[in-house]
C-alpha positions, 0 to 999 in steps of 0.5 A: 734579156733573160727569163727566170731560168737563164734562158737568153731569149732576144726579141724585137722591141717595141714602143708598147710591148718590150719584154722577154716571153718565156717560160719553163717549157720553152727551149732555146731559139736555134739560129735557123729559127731566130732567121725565120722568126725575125725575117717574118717579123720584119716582112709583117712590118713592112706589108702594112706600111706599103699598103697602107700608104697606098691607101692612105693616097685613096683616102685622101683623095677621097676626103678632099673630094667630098669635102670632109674636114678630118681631125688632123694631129696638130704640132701642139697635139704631136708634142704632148703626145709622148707625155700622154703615153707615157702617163697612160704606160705609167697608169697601167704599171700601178694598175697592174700592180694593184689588181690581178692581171687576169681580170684586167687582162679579161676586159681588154681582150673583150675591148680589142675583141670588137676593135679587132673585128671592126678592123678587120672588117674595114681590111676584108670587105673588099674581097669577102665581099667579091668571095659571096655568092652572085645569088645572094642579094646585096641588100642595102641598110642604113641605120639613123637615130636622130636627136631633136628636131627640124633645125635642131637635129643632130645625128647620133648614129648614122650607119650605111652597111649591105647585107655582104658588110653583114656577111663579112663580121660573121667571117671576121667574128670567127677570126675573133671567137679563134682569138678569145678562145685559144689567144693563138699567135696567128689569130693575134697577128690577124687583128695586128695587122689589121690594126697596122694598115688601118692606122697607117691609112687613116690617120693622117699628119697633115704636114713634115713638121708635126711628124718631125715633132712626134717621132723625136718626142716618141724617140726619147719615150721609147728610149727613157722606157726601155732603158731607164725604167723597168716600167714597160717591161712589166706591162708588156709581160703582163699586158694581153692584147693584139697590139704586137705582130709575134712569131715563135722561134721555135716554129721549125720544131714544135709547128704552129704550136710553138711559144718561144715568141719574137715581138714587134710592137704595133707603134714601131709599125704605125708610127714611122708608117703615118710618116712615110705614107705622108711622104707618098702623098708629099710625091703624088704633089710633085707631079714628077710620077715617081716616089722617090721619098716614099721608096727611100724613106720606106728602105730606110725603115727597113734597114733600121729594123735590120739595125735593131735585130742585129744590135739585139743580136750582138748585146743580147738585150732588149731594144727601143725600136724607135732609136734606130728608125726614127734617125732612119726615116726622118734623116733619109727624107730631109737629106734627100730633100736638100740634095733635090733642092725640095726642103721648102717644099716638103716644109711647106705641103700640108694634106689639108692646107688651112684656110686662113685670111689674115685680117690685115689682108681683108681690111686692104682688100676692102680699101682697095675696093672702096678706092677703086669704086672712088676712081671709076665713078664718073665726075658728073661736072654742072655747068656753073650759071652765073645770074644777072642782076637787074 
């Protein structure tokens, strides 16, 4: 795409932010800063789908171990999902058009601002809280606020922290007060991140088929946005928030202070990466210790976001991230399944499996039992006495 003064400026799509981020002051990408900007991108995407699946393998166990149901995605949620977003997207658009951007924009930044801290929180507890002095106590807390009473008791808030969680959102509120002062690309890339393994480790798809569901319906969103309206251009040009990882192009001349940026959206990270952690948890069922469909599928993304730069590179035009990772990493595990013999498998493995009985199954079991009880009682047979008459 090219901004107002001509300047050709390509940049890595996504499902959220798709536009052109230029002004008069930016001078053009040189070849060597192009190479350090996309090559950074593409090491930030796949950071957070690699740890982030790994913990989503702790997660689920940790789950399945305490007995928690989660909220799952079902099938029917997978497929009006790109419906909604597209609704949302649209919303935006009007809301955009109607309003100043910069109060809209003054609301969202205070929104992400608490989301970015929480995040980065749940990312950084375990090693600020490793980094606090031993002299300083750990001190536990849980906050309760309870409705009702006896029998009729429902919890509203119930919250367990320690004095070192404390010390960790003052850490992570600094990051924060960085981003809403400066909106600095490294401050925005911090929360990103944090977004990324966050959503990449908690939110789960339970089985292979909803996946399939969601990443076709999101690989014709993506595509119908970018390409056939103007839609998501004007709200990623006017939509301020952490939810891309960005690199500036001209990093090599201008420092830290450079603001010619590349963008990746966090949805081509999240959205491929919930798939691919599934696919590390379909592994850990086999049992065979190793990770073949993580590894490949995981490759597989990688080499669709070097598809996407040089597809970018040669047309100078934005990109729909998703039309090039969706075939990646759906057709890479399905083809590798039915040459391994596992498509069944993989069809039929669910995170949580339901536990449904059919009422067919009951009532049988049920006549069964009452059967089985008939033909074990012992016949008590009396003995037939016959009277004479006198």
């Amino acid at each position: 795409m090219a901004d107002v003064e001509g300047v050709s400026n390509i940049q890595l799509q996504g499902s959220v932010q798709n536009a052109t981020n230029t002004t008069s002051t930016k001078i053009p990408a040189t070849p060597e800063g192009m190479a350090v900007a996309y090559g950074s991108l593409v090491i930030m995407a796949l950071l957070p789908i690699f740890f982030g699946a790994f913990r989503s393998v702790k997660h689920h166990k940790e789950q399945k171990e305490s007995g928690e149901k989660p909220d799952t995605m079902s099938q029917k949620d997978a497929a009006i999902f790109p419906l909604i977003a597209s609704v949302a997207l649209f919303c935006l658009y009007i809301v955009f058009q109607i309003f100043s951007k910069e109060y809209i924009n003054l609301l969202l930044t205070g929104y992400f601002f608490f989301l970015g801290v929480l995040a980065l929180c749940h990312l950084m507890s375990p090693v600020i809280s490793s980094l606090v002095p031993a002299a300083i106590p750990n001190i536990p807390f849980h906050i309760q606020f309870i409705k009702g009473t006896d029998d009729e008791k429902v919890d509203l808030i119930n919250y367990k922290f320690t004095s070192h969680d404390i010390f960790c959102v003052a850490c992570c509120s600094l990051v924060g007060a960085w981003y809403l002062s400066e909106k600095h690309w490294i401050a925005n890339n911090l929360f990103g991140l944090a977004f990324a393994v966050n959503g990449v480790e908690l939110l789960h798809l339970n089985n292979v088929v909803t996946g399939c569901i969601l990443l076709g319906g999101l690989f014709l969103y993506d595509i119908f946005w970018v390409f056939g309206t103007d839609v998501m251009v004007t709200v990623a040009k006017s939509f301020e928030a952490p939810i891309k990882l960005v690199f500036p192009q001209d990093l090599l001349e201008k420092g830290i202070s450079a603001n010619n940026f590349a963008m990746l959206g966090l949805g081509d990270i999240v959205v491929p990466g919930i798939f691919i952690a599934l696919l590390l948890r379909f592994d850990n069922s086999l049992e065979r210790n190793t990770k073949t469909y993580f590894y490949a599928t995981f490759s597989a993304y990688f080499l669709g976001l070097l598809v996407t730069i040089f597809v970018m590179h040669m047309f100078k035009h934005a990109q729909p991230a998703l039309l090039y990772l969706v075939p990646a990493c759906l057709g890479t595990p399905l083809f590798l399944a039915v040459l391994k013999g596992d498509i069944t498998a993989m069809f039929q493995y669910e995170d949580h499996p339901s536990e449904k009985e059919p009422e067919k199954s009951v009532t049988s079991t049920s006549a069964t039992s009452v059967t089985s009880q008939v033909n074990t009682t012992p016949v008590t047979k009396t003995p037939l006495k016959i009277k004479k008459d006198n």
